[in-house]
N, C-alpha and C positions, 0 to 999 in steps of 0.2 A: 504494500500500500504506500501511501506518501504521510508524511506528518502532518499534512490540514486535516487530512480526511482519518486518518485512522484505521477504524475497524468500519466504518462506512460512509462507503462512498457516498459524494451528495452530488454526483453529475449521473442522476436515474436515466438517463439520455444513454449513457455509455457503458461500456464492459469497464468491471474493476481494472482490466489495463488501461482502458480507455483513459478513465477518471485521472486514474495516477500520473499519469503522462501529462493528462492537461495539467494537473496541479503541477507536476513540476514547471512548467513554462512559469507559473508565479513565482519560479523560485523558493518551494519547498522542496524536504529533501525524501529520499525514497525513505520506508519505516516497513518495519516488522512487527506484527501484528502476533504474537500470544497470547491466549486466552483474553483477557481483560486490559492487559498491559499492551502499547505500543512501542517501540525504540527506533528512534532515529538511526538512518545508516550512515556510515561516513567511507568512503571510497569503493570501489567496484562496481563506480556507477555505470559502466557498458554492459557487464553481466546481471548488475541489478533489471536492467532495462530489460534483457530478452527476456525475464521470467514474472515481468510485472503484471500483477494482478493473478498469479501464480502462485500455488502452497512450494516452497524453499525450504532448503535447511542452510540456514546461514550460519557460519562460525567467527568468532572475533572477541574481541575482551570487550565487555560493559562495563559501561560508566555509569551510574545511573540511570536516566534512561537515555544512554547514546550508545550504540555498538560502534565499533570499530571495528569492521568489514575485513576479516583474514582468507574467507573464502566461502562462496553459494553455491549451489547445485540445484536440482531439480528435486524437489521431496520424493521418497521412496512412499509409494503406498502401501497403509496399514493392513496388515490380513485381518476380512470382515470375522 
């Protein structure tokens, strides 16, 4: 997701990448979305992009609520 929006989107118009893409042009930054908590991302914004609006496994040290972006991938899906 992006850090305006969160956990939801408010461009109902758009795909969750859609949204997030828009909001970055204002200049937010891409955000990871966990359960209730969101965190700002901070670098690997080309591979943030292909996967946006997209479930990720992102790894990085957190700060509070800021990750620091060491590496993303495509989420593995959970056996139902």
């Amino acid at each position: 997701s992006d850090s305006m929006c969160g956990a939801q989107h408010m461009a109902k118009d758009k795909s969750a990448a859609g949204c997030t893409r828009e909001c970055l042009k204002q200049r937010t930054k891409y955000a990871l979305v966990v359960g209730k908590k969101v965190y700002t991302l901070e670098g690997h914004e080309a591979e943030l992009d292909k996967l946006a609006g997209m479930a990720a496994t992102v790894k990085g040290r957190v700060m509070g609520e800021m990750m620091t972006v060491q590496s993303v991938a495509t989420a593995k899906k959970m056996a139902e």
